[in-house]
C-alpha positions as CSV (number, residue, x, y, z in Angstrom):
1,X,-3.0,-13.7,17.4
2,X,-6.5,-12.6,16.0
3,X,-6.2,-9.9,13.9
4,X,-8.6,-8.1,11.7
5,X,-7.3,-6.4,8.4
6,X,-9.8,-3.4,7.5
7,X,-9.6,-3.4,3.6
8,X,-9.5,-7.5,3.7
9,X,-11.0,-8.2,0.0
10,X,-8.7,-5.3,-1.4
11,X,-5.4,-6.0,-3.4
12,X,-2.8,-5.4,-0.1
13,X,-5.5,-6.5,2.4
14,X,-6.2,-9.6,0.6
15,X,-2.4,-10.5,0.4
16,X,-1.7,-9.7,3.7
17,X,-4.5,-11.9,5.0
18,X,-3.5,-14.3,3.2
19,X,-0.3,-14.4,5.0
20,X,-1.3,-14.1,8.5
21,X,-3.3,-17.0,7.7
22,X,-0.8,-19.3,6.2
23,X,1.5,-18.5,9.6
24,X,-1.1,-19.6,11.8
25,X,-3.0,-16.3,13.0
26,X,-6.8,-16.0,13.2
27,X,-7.6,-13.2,10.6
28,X,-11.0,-11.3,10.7
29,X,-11.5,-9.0,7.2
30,X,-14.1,-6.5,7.1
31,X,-16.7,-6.9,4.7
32,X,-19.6,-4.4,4.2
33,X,-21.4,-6.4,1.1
34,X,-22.5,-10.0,1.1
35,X,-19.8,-10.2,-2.3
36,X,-17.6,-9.5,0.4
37,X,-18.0,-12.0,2.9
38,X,-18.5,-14.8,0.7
39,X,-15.2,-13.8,-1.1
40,X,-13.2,-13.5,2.3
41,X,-15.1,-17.2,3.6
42,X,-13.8,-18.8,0.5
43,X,-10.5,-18.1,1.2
44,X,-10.8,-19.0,5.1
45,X,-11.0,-16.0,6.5
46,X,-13.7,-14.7,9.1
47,X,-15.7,-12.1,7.8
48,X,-17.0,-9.3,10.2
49,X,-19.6,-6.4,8.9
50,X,-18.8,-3.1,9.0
51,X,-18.1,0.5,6.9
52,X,-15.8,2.7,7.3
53,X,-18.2,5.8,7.6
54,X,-20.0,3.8,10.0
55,X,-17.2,4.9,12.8
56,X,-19.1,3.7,16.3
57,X,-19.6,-0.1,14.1
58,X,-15.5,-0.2,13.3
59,X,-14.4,1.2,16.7
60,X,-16.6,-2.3,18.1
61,X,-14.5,-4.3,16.1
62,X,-11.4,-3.8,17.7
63,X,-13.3,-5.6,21.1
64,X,-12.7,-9.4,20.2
65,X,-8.8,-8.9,18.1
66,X,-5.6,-8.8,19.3
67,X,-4.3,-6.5,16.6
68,X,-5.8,-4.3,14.0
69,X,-4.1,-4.2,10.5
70,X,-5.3,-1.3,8.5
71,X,-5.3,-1.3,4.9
72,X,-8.4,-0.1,3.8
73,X,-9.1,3.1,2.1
74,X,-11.5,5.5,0.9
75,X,-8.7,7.8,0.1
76,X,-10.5,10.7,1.6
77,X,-9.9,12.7,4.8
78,X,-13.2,12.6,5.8
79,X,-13.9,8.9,5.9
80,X,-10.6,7.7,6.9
81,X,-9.1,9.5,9.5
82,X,-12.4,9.7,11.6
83,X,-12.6,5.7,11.5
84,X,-8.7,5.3,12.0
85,X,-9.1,7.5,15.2
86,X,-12.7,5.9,16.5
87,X,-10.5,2.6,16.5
88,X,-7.7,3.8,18.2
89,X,-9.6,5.6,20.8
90,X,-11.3,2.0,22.2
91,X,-8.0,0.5,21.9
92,X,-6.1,3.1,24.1
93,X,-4.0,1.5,27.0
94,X,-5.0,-2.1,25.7
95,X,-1.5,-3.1,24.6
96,X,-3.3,-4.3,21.3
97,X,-0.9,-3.4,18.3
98,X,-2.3,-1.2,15.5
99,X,-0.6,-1.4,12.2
100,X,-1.5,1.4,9.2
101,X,-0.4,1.7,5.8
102,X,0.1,5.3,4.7
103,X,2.8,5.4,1.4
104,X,6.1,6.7,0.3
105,X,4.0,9.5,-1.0
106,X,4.0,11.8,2.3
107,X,7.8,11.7,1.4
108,X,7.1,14.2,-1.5
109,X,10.0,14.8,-4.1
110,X,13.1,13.2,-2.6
111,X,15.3,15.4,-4.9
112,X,18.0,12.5,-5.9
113,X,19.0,11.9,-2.7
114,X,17.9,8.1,-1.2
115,X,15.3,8.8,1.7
116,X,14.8,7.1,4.8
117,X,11.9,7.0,7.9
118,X,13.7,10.3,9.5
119,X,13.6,11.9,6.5
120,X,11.6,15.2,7.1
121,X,7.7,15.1,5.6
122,X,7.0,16.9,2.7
123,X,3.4,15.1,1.5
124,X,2.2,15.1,-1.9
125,X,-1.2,17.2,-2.0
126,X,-3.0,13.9,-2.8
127,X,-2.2,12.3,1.0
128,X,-1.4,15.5,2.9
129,X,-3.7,14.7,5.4
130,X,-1.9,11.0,6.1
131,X,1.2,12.5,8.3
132,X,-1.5,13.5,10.9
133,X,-3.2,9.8,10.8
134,X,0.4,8.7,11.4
135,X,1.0,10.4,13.9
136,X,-1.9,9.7,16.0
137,X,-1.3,5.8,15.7
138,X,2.0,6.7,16.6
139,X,1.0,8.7,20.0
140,X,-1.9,6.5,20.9
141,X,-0.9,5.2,24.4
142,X,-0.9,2.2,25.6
143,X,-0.9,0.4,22.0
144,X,1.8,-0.8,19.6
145,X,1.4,1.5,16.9
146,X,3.1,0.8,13.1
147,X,3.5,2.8,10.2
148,X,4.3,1.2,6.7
149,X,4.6,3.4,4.2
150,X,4.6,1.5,0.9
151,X,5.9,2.1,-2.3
152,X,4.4,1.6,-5.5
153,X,2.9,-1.8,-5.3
154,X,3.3,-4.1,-7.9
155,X,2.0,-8.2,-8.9
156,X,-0.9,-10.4,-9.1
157,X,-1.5,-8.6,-12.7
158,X,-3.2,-5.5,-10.7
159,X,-1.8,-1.9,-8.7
160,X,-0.6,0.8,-10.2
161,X,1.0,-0.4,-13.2
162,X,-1.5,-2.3,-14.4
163,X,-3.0,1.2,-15.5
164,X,-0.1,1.0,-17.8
165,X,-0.5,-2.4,-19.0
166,X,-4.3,-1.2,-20.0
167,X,-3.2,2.1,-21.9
168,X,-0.8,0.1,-23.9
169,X,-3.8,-2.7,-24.8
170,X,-6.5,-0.2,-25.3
171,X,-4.4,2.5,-26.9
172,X,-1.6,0.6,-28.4
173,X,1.2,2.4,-25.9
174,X,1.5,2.4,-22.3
175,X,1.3,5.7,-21.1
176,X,2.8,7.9,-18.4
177,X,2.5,11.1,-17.0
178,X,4.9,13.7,-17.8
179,X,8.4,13.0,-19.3
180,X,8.8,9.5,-17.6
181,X,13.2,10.2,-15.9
182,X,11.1,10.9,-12.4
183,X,12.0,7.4,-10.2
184,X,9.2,5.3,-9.0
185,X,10.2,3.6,-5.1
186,X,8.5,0.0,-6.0
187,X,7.5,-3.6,-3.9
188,X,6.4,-6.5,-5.1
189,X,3.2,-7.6,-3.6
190,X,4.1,-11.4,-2.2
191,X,7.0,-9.2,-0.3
192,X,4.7,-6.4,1.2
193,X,2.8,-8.9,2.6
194,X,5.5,-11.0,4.6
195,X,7.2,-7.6,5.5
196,X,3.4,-7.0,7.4
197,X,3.5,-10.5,8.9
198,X,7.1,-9.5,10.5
199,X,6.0,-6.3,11.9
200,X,2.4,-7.2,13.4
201,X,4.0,-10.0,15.1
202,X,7.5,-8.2,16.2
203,X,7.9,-4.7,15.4
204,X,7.8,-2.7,18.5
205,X,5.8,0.4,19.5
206,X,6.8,3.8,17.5
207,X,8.0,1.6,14.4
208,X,8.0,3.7,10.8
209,X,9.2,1.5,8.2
210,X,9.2,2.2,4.5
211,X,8.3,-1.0,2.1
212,X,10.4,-0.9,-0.9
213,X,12.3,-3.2,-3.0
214,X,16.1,-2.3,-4.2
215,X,16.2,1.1,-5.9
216,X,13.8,3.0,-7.6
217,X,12.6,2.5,-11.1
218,X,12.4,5.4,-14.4
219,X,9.1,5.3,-15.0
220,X,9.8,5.5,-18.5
221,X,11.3,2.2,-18.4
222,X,8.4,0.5,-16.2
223,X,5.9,1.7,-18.9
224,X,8.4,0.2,-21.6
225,X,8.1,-3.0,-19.8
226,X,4.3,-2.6,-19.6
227,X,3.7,-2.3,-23.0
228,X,6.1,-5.4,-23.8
229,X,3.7,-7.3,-21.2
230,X,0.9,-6.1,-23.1
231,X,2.1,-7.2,-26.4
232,X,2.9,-3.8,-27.9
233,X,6.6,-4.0,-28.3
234,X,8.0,-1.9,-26.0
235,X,5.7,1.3,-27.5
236,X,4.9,4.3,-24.4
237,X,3.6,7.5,-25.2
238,X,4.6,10.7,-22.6
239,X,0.9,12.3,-21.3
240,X,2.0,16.0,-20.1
241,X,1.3,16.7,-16.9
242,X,-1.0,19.4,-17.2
243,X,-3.1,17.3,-19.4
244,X,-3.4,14.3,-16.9
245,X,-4.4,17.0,-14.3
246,X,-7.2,17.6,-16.1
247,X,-8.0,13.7,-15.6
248,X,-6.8,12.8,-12.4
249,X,-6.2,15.7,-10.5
250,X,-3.5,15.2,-7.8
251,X,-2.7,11.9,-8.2
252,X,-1.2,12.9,-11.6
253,X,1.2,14.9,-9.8
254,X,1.8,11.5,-7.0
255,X,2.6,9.4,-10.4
256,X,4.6,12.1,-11.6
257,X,6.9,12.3,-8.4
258,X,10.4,11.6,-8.7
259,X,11.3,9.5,-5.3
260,X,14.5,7.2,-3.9
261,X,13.6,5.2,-0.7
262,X,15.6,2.8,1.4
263,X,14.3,-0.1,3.0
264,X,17.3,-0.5,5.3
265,X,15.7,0.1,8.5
266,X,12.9,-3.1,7.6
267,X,16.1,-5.7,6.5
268,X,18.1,-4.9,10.0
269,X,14.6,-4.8,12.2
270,X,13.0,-7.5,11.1
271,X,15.0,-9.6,8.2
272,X,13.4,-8.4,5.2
273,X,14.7,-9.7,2.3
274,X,12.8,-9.0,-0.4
275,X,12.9,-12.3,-2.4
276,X,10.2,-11.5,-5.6
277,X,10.7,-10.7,-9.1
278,X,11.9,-6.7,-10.2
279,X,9.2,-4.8,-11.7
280,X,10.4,-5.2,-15.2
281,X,10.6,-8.8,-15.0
282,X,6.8,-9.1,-13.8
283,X,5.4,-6.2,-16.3
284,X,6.9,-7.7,-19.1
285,X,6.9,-11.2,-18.6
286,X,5.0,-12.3,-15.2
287,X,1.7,-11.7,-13.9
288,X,1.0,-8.7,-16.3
289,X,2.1,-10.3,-19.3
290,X,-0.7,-10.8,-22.1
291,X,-1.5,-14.5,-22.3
């Protein structure tokens, strides 16, 4: 197939091009910077120019592809959902697929019990506008609209908890928001990125499948595991929530979330198997780990 992945240069875009090209698909990335293009060339992959604000530019895109993997982000309302719908709307009735990456997020607070795609919405503030972006790639007729809803990515030394790996360099402890016994739904990157190649190429129309690897992680213990990475012996420090707020906004209150997740549905659909290194393992002695 030739598909073009919108965020292309970015840390899942740039993992999961990687893998449609190693099976044998013609990837297009979107670039909107010279930088861009010549790092997507160098690693084989067609660049096409574009922004996301730029909505009647993107929905063009869609003309010469087979499938649209969407990845990119400007984690804003405003920007994204206009350019998610001004794609979809040229590719209605096309029978092109369209594949976008929301996040375990719009699950809210899971309450200790393990949740699964029919689990019942309940977003954090940060991504409440993602159910309705869902849902429109889900009702577009005529395509074969995918959601994957990610957990907290991990690998390749970057994500999420590299923030933690820098807190414990720069402050000498890695540290967390609020008390750190809230669960953190997790996937290593390598993973992610062959679960994407198995749904683009099989999953069928209407597909939701969370992308998350065994059970959920304290996030106590990943910031432990961060700080042995970083060489600072295991040392953490609790930030209070309020206080990260103050910082961060909402998206203290998304780290701060205490979530289970199944991946069930991904392993009987499509084979999944998860096959990379645990969080831990990686924080504090793989890709993270100070050299």
């Amino acid at each position: 197939m030739k598909i073009l992945v919108t965020g292309a240069t970015g840390y899942i875009g740039s993992a999961v091009a990687e893998s449609l090209t190693r099976a044998g698909h013609q990837v297009q990335g979107l670039a909107r910077s010279d930088e861009a293009e010549q790092k997507l060339r160098s690693h084989g992959i067609q660049p096409v120019r574009g922004d996301l604000a730029n909505t009647t530019t993107i929905a063009a895109l869609v003309q010469g592809v087979d499938a649209v993997i969407w990845t990119a982000t400007a984690n804003r309302e405003d920007v994204d959902a206009p350019a998610v719908a001004a794609m979809l709307e040229r590719m209605a009735g096309s029978g092109k697929a369209f594949l976008y990456t929301s996040g375990v997020w719009v699950h809210g607070e899971t309450g200790g019990t393990v949740a699964d795609e029919t689990r019942p919405l309940n977003p954090a503030k940060l991504v409440a506008w993602r159910p309705a972006v869902e849902q429109r790639v889900l009702s577009t007729p005529g395509i074969r609209g995918i959601v994957l809803r990610p957990g907290i990515v991990y690998g390749r030394a970057s994500g999420i908890p590299a923030m933690l790996v820098s807190s414990a360099r720069e402050g000498g402890a890695a540290r967390f928001v609020g008390p750190g016994e809230n669960h953190w739904p997790v996937v290593f990157i390598e993973d992610l990125a062959d679960l994407y190649l198995r749904a683009i190429e099989r999953a069928p129309a209407g597909t939701v499948l969370l992308a998350v690897q065994g059970s959920s992680v304290k996030l106590k213990d990943i910031a432990a595991a961060a700080s042995q990475g970083a060489g600072k012996g295991g040392k953490t420090a609790s930030w209070p929530l309020e206080e990260a707020r103050n910082q961060f906004g909402g998206f203290a209150d998304a780290l701060a979330l205490d979530q289970k997740c199944s991946a069930r549905r991904a392993e009987q659909l499509l084979g999944w198997v998860p096959k990379g290194p645990g969080i831990l393992d990686e924080l504090s002695r793989g890709s993270y780990a100070q050299r």
